[in-house]
C-alpha positions as CSV (number, residue, x, y, z in Angstrom):
1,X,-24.0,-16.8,-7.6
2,X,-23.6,-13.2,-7.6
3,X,-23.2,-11.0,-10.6
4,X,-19.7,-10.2,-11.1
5,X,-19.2,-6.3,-11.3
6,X,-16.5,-4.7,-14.3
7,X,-13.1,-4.6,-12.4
8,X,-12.3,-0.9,-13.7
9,X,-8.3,-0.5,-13.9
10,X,-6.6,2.6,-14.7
11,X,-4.6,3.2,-18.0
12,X,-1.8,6.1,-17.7
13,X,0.8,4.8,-19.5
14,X,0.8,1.8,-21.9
15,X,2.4,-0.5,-19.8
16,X,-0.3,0.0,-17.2
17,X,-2.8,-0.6,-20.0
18,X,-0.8,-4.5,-20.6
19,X,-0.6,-5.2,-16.9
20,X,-3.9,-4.5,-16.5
21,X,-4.8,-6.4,-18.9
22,X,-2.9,-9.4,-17.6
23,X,-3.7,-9.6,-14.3
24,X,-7.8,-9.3,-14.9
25,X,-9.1,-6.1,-15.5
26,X,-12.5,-6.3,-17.3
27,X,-12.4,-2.3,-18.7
28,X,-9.9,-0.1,-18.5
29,X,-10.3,3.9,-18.6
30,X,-7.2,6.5,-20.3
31,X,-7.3,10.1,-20.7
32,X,-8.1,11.7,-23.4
33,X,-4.8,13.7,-23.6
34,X,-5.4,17.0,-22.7
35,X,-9.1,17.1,-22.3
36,X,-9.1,14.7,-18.9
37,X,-8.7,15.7,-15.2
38,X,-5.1,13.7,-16.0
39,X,-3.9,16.0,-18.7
40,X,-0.4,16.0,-17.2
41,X,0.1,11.6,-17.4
42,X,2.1,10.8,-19.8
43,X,0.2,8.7,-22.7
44,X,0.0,9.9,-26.2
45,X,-2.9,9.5,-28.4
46,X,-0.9,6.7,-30.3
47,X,-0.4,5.1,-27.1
48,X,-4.3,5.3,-26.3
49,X,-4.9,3.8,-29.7
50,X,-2.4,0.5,-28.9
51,X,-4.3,0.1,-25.6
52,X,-7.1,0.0,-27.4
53,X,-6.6,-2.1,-29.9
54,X,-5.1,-4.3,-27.2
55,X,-7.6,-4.8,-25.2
56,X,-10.2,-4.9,-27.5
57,X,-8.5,-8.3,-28.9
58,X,-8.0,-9.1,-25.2
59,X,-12.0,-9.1,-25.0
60,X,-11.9,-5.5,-23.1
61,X,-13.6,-2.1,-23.1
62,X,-12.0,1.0,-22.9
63,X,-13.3,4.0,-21.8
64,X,-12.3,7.6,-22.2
65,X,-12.1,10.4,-19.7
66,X,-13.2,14.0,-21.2
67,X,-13.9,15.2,-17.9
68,X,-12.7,18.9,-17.8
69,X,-15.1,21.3,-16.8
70,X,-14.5,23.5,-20.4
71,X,-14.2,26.9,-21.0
72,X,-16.1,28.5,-24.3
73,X,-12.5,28.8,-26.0
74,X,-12.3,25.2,-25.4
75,X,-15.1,24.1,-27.6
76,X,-13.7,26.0,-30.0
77,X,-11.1,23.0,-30.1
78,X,-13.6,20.5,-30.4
79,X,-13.5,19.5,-34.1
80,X,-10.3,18.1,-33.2
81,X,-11.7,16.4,-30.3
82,X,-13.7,14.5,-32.5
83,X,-11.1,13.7,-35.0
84,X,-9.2,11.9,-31.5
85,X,-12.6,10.2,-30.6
86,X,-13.6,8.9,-33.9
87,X,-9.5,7.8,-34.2
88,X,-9.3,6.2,-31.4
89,X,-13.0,4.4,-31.0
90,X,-13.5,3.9,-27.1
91,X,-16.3,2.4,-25.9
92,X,-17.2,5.0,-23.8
93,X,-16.6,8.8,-22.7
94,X,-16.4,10.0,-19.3
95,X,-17.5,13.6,-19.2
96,X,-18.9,15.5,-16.1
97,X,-20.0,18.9,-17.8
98,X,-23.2,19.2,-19.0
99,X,-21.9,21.3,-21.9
100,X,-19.7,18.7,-22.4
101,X,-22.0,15.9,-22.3
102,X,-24.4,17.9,-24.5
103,X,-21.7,18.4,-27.3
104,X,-21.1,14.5,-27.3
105,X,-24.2,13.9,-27.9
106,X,-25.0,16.1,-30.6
107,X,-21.6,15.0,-32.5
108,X,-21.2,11.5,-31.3
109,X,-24.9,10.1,-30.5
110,X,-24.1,6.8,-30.8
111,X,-21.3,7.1,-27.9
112,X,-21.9,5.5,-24.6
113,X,-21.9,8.5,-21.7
114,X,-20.7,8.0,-18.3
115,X,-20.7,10.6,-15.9
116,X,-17.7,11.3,-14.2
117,X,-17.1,11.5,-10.1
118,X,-16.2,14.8,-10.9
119,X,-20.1,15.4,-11.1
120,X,-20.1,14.7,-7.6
121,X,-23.1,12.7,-7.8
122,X,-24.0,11.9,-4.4
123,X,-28.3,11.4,-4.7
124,X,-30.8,9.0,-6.5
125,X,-31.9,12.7,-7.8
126,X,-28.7,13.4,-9.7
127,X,-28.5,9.8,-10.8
128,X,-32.0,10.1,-12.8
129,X,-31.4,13.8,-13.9
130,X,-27.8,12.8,-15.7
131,X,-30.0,9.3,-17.2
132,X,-32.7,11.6,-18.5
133,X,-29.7,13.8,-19.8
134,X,-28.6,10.6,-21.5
135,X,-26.3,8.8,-18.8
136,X,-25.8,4.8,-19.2
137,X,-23.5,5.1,-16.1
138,X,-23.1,7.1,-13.2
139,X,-19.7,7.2,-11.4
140,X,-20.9,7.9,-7.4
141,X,-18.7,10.4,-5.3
142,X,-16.6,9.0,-3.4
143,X,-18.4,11.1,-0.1
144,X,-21.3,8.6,-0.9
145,X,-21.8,6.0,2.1
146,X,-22.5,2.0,1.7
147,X,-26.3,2.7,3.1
148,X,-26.5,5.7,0.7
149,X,-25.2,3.5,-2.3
150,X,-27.9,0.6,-1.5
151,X,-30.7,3.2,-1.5
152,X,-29.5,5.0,-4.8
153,X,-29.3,1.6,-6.5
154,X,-32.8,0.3,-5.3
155,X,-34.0,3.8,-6.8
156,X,-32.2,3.5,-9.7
157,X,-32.6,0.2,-11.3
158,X,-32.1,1.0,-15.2
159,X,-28.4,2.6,-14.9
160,X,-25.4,1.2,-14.2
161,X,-23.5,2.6,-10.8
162,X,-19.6,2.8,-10.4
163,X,-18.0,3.1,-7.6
164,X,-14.3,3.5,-6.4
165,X,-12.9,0.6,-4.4
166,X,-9.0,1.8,-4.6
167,X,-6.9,4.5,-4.6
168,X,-5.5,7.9,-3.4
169,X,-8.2,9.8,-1.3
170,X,-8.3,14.1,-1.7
171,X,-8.5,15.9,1.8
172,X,-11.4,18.1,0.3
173,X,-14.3,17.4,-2.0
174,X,-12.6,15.3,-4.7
175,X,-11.1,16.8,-7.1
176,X,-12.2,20.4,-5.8
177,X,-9.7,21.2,-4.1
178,X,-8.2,25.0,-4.3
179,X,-4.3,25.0,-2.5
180,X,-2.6,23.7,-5.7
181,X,-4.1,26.1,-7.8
182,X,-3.7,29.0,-5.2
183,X,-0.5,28.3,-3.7
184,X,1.4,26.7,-7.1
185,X,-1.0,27.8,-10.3
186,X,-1.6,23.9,-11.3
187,X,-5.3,23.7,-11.2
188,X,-6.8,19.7,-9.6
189,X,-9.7,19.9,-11.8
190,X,-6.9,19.6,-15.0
191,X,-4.8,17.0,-13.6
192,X,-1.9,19.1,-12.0
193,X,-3.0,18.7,-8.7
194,X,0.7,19.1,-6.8
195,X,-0.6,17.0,-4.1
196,X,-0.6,19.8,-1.2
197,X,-2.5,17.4,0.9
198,X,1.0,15.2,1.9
199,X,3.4,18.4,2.3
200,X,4.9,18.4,6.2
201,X,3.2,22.1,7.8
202,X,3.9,24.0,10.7
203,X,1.1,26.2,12.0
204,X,1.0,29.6,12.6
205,X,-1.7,31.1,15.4
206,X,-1.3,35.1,14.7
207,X,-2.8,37.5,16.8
208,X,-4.8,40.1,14.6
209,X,-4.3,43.2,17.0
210,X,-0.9,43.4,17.4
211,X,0.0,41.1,14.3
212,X,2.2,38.6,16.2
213,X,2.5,35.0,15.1
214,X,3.5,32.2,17.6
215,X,3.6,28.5,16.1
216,X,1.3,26.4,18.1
217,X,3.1,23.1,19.9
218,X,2.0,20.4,18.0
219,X,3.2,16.5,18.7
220,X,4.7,14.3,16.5
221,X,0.9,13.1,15.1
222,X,0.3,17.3,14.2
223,X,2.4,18.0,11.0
224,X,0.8,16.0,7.8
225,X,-2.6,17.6,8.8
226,X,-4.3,17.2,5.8
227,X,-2.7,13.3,4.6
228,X,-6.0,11.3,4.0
229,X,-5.2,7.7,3.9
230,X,-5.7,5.3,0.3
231,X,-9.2,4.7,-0.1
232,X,-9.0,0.5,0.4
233,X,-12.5,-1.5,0.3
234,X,-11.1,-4.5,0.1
235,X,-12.1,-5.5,4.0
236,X,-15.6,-4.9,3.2
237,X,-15.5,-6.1,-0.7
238,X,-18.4,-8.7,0.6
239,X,-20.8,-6.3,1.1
240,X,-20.0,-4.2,-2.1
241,X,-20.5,-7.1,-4.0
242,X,-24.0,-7.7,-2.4
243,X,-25.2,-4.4,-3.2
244,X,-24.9,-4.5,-6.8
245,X,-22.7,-2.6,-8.5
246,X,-21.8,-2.4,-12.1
247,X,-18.5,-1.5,-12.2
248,X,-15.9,-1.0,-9.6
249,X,-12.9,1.4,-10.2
250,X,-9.7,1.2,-8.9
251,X,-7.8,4.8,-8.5
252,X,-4.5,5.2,-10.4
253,X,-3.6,7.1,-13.8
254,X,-0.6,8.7,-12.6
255,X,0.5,5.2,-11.1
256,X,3.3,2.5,-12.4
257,X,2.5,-1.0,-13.9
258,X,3.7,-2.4,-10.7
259,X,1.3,-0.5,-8.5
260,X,-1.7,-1.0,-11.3
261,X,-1.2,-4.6,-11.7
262,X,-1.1,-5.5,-8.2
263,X,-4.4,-4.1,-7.3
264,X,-5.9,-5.3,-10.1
265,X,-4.4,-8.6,-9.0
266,X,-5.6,-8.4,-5.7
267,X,-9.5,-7.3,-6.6
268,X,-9.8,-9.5,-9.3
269,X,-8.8,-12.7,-6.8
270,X,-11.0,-11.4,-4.2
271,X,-13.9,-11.0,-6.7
272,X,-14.0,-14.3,-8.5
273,X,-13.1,-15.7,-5.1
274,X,-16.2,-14.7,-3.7
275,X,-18.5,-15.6,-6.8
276,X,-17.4,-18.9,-6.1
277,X,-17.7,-19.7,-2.3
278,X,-19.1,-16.4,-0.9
279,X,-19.9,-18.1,2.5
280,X,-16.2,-18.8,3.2
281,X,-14.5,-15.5,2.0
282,X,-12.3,-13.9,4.0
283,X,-10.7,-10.9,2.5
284,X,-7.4,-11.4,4.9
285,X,-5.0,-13.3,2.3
286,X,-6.0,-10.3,-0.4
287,X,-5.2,-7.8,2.0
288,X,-1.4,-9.3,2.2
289,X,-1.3,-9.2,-1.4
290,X,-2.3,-5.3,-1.2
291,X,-0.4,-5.2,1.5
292,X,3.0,-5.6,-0.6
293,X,2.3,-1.8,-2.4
294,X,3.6,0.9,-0.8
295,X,0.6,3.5,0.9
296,X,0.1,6.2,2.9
297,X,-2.4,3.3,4.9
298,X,-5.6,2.3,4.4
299,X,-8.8,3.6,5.3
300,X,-12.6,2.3,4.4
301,X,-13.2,6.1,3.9
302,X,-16.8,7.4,3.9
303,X,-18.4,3.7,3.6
304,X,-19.6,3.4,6.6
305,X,-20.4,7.8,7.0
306,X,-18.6,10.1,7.7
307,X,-14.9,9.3,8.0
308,X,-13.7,7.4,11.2
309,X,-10.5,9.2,13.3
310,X,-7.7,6.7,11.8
311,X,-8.6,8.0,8.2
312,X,-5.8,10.4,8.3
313,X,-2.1,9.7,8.8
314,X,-1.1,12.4,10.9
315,X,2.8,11.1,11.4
316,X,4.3,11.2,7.5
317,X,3.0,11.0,3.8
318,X,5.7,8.1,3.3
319,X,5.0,4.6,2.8
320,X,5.2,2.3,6.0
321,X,5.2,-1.0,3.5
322,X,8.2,-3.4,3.9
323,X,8.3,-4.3,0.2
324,X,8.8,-2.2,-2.9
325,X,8.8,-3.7,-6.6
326,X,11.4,-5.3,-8.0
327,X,10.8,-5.6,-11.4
328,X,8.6,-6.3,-14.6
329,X,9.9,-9.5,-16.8
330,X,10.5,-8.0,-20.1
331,X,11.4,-11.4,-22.0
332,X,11.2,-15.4,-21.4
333,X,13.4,-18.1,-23.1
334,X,13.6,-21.6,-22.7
335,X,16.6,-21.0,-20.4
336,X,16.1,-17.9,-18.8
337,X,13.6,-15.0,-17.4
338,X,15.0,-11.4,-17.6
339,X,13.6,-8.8,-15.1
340,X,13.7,-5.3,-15.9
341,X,14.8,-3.6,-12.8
342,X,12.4,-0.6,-10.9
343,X,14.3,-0.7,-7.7
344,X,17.9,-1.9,-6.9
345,X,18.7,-5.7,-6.5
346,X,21.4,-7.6,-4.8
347,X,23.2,-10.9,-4.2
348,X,20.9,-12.8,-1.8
349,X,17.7,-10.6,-2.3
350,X,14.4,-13.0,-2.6
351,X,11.7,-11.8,-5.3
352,X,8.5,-12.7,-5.1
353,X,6.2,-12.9,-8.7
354,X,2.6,-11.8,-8.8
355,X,1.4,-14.8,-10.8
356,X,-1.8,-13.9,-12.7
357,X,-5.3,-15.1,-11.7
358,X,-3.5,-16.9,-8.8
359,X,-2.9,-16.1,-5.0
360,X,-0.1,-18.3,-5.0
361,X,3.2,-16.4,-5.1
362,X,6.8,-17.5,-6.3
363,X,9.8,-17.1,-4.8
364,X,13.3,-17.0,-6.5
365,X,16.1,-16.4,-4.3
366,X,19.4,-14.9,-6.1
367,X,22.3,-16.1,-5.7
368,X,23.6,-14.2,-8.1
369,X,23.7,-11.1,-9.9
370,X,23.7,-11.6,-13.6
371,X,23.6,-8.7,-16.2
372,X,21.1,-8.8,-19.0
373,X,23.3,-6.6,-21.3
374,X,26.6,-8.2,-20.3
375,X,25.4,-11.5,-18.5
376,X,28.7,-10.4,-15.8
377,X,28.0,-11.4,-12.4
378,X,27.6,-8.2,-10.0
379,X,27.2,-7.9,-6.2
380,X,24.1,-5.8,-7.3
381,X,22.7,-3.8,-9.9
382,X,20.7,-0.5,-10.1
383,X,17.0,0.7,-11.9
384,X,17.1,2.7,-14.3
385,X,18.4,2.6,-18.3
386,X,16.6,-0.1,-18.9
387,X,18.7,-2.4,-16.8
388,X,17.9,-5.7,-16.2
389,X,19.4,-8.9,-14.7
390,X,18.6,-12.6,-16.0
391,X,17.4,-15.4,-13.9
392,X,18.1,-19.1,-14.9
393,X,15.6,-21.7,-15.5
394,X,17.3,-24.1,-12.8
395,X,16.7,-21.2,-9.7
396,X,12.7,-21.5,-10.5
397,X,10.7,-24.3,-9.7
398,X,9.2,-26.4,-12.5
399,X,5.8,-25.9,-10.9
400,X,6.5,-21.8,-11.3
401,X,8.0,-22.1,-14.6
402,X,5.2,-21.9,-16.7
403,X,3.2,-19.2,-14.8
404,X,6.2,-16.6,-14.7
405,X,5.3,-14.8,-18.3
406,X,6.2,-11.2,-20.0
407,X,5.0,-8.6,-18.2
408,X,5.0,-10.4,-14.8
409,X,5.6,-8.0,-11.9
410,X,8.1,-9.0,-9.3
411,X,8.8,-7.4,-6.0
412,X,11.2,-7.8,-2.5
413,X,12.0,-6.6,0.9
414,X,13.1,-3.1,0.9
């Protein structure tokens, strides 16, 4: 049997923290608030502190981006860092700058340090010169390729390796690239990339004599010319596992509960599945249950080298997923579930629940549309304002009942 790797979830909001949580995550990593490259998501330090505390009784680590690349005024600032750090108690930090790293290990020596991809580590050499600096993991760039990750780890034995499995994908050097900053002032490296990548573009070919521009033709595959596709591993999961990784990270601060819960979901089936019958698994069933998030597509991305042709999606930066989410159960009686809403819902809609630890899905279909607030019967009933609908013991099955807890997601058919 295989060593299972960490299952690495993102935490940028508290409800992601629960739902990770829920559906299987091992760690979970949060931003410092405004020291991380997610300085604009929307957690509070007290919010960090419950998802701590929360998943350190759920038998979970937290760890702590702190992965700016700092200016001198910014260390200036860094008593009250420490204040936040020895508040809070992760069990790691996630820095990148070796200023950075240098500080937390003067002030905080006991502190775990792992290195962030923003390091861009991409070499066995950088892997041993950021453990000599004090390293206990290394998070590889996500340019690194499946050969080049079974080299580095046969070279480095004595440090853990992370690597990303899931998630968004930047169409330059991650995290390095300039158009936000340049064309809108909000910097990637800080967290406020504005996602220039998926805008729609015409091109321009101007003619430097004379100064004339003419657009060049393009078909309908030459307008989202920089939209990478979502970094998915999932189709070769069988041969990340048998390399030996430590931990393996899932993309996703800036995400919903819905969207962090269901890859967790997914990855934490697919991994356990394997540990127990790796000669049978076929990653085709998890790839459905990804398959029910909306994407821009999925790509392998550098695993294999350099990125195939079909890593971009040339066409739009919209999901092409039939499904959206539903909801998030908020409370469970004896009689009744209630599901707060995150996308409209009508009479005769089927939702589908994302049961915990299980493949196995279940399906309520509503034949009514029953207020939470007012328990009136609607033909439908929108997101937003907390609204939320109830469904009745008798609509689920008895063998679904008990799995369908707080905090399950739900989704349906667009």
């Amino acid at each position: 049997m295989i060593k299972k790797p960490e299952l690495l979830a993102p935490g940028g909001t508290l409800d992601a923290f629960k739902t990770a949580i829920l559906y299987g995550a091992d760690a979970i990593y949060a931003g410092l608030p405004g020291f991380s490259m997610r300085a604009r998501a929307k957690i509070t330090t007290e919010e960090v502190k419950t998802g701590i505390e929360l998943a350190h009784a759920a038998g979970k680590k937290v760890y702590l981006a702190f992965n700016l690349f700092a200016h001198d005024h910014e260390f200036a600032n860094m008593p009250r860092v420490s204040e936040i750090i020895n508040y809070l108690k992760p069990d790691a930090l996630i820095v990148a700058d070796p200023g950075v790293l240098m500080w937390v290990r003067e002030h905080h020596p006991d502190m775990p340090i792992h290195i962030s991809t923003q390091a861009n580590i991409c070499s066995a050499q950088s892997v041993k010169f950021w453990q000599n600096a004090g390293a206990s993991l290394c998070v590889l760039a996500r340019e690194v390729s499946h050969n080049e990750f079974v080299s580095i780890r046969r070279e480095c034995p004595d440090i853990k390796l992370e690597i990303f499995v899931h998630g968004a994908m930047c169409m330059s050097y991650s995290g390095r690239c300039l158009l936000s900053n340049f064309i809108t002032g909000r910097p990637s490296n800080r967290g406020a990339c504005a996602q220039l990548c998926r805008w729609k573009y015409d091109v321009i070919l101007r003619e430097c004599e004379t100064g004339i521009e003419m657009p060049i033709q393009e078909d309908d595959r030459g307008a989202y010319i920089m939209n990478s596709k979502d970094l998915c591993l999932m189709p070769r999961l069988a041969e990340v596992l048998e390399s030996g990784p430590d931990s393996l990270k899932i993309e996703g601060r800036n995400r919903s509960e819905y969207y962090v819960g269901s890859v967790v979901h997914a990855y934490r089936c697919a991994i356990d599945d394997y540990a127990r019958d790796p000669e049978h698994f076929n990653p085709e069933k998890y790839m459905n249950m990804l398959n029910v998030l909306e994407s821009r597509g999925y790509t392998t991305a550098f695993f294999d080298g350099p990125v195939p042709p079909d890593a971009h999606n040339y066409e739009t930066a919209r999901s092409s997923s039939e499904y959206h989410a539903a909801g998030v159960v908020v409370n469970k009686t004896d009689s009744e579930i209630t599901l707060e809403l995150r996308n409209e819902i009508k009479v005769g809609d089927e939702v589908s629940f994302v049961l915990p630890y299980l493949t196995d899905i279940a399906n309520v279909k509503l034949s009514q549309i029953i207020d939470a607030k007012t328990h009136q019967n609607l033909p439908k009933q929108s997101a937003g304002q907390h609204n939320a609908i109830v469904i009745p013991r008798a609509w689920v099955s008895d063998s679904d009942w008990n799995k369908i807890v707080p905090l399950v997601l739900a989704y349906k058919h667009k």
